[in-house]
C-alpha positions as CSV (number, residue, x, y, z in Angstrom):
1,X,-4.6,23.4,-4.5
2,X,-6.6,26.7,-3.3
3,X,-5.0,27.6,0.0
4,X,-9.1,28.5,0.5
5,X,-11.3,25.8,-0.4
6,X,-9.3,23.0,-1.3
7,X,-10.3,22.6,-4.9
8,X,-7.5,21.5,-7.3
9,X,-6.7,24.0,-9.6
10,X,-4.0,23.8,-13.2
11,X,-0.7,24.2,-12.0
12,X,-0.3,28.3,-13.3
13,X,-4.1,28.9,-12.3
14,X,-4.4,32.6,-11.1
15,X,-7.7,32.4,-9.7
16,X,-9.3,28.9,-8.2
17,X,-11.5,27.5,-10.4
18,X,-13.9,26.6,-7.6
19,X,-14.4,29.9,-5.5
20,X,-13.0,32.5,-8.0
21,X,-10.7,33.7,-5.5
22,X,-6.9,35.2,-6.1
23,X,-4.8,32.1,-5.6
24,X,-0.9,33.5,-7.8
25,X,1.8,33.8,-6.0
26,X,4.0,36.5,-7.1
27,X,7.5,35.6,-7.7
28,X,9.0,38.1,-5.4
29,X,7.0,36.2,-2.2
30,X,8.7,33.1,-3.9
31,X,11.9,34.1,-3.8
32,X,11.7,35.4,-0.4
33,X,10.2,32.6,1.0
34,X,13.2,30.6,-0.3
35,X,15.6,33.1,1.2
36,X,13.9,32.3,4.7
37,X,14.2,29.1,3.9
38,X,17.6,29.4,3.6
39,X,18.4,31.1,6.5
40,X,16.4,28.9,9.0
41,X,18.5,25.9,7.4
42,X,21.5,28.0,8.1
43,X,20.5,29.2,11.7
44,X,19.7,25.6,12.6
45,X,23.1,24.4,11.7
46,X,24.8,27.4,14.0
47,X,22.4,26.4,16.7
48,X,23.5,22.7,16.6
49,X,27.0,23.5,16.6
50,X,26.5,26.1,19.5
51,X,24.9,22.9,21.1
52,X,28.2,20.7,20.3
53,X,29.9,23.2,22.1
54,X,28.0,23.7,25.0
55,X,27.9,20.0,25.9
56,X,31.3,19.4,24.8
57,X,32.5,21.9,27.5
58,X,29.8,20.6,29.8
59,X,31.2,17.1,29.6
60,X,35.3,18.7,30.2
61,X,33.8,20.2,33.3
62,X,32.5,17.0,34.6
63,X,35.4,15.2,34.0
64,X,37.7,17.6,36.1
């Protein structure tokens, strides 16, 4: 799909079909986007286990 007019496009098309604009992604932007990717899944594990903590300790301190 062009990320500009919506028109479908072959799967390796480097320019839309449609309005003739740029639509490749370069391989680098790919990889980094999966690096993000990975980090945000990362970072939202330590988050929930930072939570775990927080109301595990919450829950000691109640029940002093």
């Amino acid at each position: 799909m062009c990320p500009y007019c919506q028109a479908e496009n072959a799967d390796r098309a480097l320019v839309c079909a449609s309005c003739s604009r740029d639509i490749a992604v370069p391989a680098t932007l790919l990889a980094e986007r999966d690096d993000l990717l990975r980090k945000r899944d990362q970072l939202r594990e330590e988050l929930a286990r930072a939570r775990d903590e927080v109301e595990t300790i919450m829950r000691r301190r109640k029940s002093r």
